[in-house]
N, C-alpha and C positions, 0 to 999 in steps of 0.2 A: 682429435675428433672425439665426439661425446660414447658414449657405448650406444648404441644399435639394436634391437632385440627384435627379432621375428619370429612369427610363429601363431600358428589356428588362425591366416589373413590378417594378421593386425599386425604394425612396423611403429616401435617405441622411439620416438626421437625427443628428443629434449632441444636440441641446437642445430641451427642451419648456419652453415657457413656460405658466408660469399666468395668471387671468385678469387680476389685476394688471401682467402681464408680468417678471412676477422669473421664474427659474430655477427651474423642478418638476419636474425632471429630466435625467439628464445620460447617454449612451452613448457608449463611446470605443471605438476601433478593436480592444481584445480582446472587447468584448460585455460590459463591467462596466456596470452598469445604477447609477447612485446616485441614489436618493429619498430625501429629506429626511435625511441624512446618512447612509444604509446602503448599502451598496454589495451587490448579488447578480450572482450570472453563473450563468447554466445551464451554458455550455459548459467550467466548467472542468474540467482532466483528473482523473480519479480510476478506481478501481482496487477489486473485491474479487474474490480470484482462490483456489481449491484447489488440492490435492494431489490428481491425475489416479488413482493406487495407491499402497498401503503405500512405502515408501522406506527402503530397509538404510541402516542408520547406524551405521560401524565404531565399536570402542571406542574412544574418548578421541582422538579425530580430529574438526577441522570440515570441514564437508561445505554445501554452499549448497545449500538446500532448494530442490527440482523442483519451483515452484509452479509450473501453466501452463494450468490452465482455469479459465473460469466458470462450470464445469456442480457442481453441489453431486453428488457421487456418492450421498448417502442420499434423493435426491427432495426435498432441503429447498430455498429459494428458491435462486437463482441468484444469481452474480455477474455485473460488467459491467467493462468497460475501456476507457471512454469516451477517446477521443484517440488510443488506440492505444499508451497511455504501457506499457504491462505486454509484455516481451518474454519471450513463452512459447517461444523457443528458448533463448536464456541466464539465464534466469529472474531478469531485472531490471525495475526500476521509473525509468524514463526521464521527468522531469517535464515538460521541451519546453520551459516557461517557466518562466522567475525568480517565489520566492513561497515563503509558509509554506503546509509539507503536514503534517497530520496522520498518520503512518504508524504502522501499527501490525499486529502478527501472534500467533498461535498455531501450537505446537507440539505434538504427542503421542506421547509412547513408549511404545508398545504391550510395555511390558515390568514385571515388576513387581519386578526383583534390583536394579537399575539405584537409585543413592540421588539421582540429580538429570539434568535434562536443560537445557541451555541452549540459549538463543534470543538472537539476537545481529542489530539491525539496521546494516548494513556500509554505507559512503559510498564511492564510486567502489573499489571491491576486491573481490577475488576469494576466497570464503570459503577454500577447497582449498587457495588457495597463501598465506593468511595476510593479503593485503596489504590496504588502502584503510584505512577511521579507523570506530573504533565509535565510531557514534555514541549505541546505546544497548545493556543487555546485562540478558534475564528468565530468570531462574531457577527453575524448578519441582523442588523438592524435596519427595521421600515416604519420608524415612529410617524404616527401620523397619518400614516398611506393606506386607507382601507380600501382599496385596491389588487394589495401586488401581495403575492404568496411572500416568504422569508427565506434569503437563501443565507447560509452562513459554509465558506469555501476557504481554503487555505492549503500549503505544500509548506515541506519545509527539507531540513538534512538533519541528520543525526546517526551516531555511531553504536551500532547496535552488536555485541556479542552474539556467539550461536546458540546462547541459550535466551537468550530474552525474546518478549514477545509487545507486540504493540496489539491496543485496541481501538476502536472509537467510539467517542458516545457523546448525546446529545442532550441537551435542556432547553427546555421554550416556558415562557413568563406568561402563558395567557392564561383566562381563568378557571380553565377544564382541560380537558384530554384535547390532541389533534394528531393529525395523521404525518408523519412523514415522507411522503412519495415518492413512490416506489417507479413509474410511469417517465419514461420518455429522458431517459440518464438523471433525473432529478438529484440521486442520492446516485455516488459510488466512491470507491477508495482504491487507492493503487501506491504501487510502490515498485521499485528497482533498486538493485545493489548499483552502487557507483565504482566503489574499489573493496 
């Protein structure tokens, strides 16, 4: 049997044995919990965060979307930012640890001249000034349709170190500034560690 440690109410286990005494369980120093070949963690970091107000978005310019709260502004459920990974001053996504995160976001252009709006998820870079590696890039086009606002949505996986940082940001083609709204979950981003 594995070593045992008690002491100040807290009991260290690493391995649960069955009644046979083989191995029925196994918890290691992140809180990954593996039963019969699954592995689950409560504590892993993850992330669903809005857009606080609408957000001017110049023409044909990227711009890093001011995602920074958890409060859904139309009364709908709420987000969370378990770990603290979501930095609501620079508006990045900070994983802490090594691992596959599912990341993924929405955008809306509260405009209806505009023929496409892009969504772009950034790895270590700054949308404004260009730089870091796309890692992925959604396009919401409504050519034609001078009707219907522009949504541009997309998820994806990718394997992120605990030092990198994702961001998102947007560009829209129309021939002046317009808003991207902020109202009724229009715009938000979220992510979860997978492994």
């Amino acid at each position: 049997m594995g070593d045992n440690i008690m002491g100040a109410g807290r009991l260290q286990i690493k391995e649960l044995l069955g009644p046979g005494g083989t191995t029925a369980m196994t918890i290691d120093d992140d809180g990954n919990i593996t039963n019969s070949g699954h592995t689950t963690n409560t504590n892993l970091i993850k992330f669903k965060m809005y857009l606080t107000s609408n957000f001017s978005l110049t023409q044909q310019a990227w711009k890093t979307l001011p995602i920074n709260t958890t409060t859904n502004s139309s009364g709908g459920q709420a987000g969370w930012n378990t770990g603290n990974g979501w930095d609501t001053t620079n508006y990045r996504f900070y994983p802490q640890r090594a691992g596959y995160y599912h990341i993924g976001a929405q955008a809306t252009l509260a405009d209806t001249n505009a023929s496409y709006i892009l969504l772009s998820v950034l790895l270590n870079g700054y949308g404004d000034a260009g730089s870091g590696t796309e890692l992925a890039i959604y396009a919401g086009v409504e050519s034609g349709d001078a009707s219907s606002w522009h949504y541009a949505f997309g998820s994806s996986v990718h394997y992120l170190s605990a030092t990198d940082f994702i961001s998102f940001r947007v560009y829209q083609n129309d021939s002046g500034a317009n808003n991207v709204a902020a109202t009724a979950s229009y715009t938000q981003a979220w992510g979860y560690q997978i492994t």
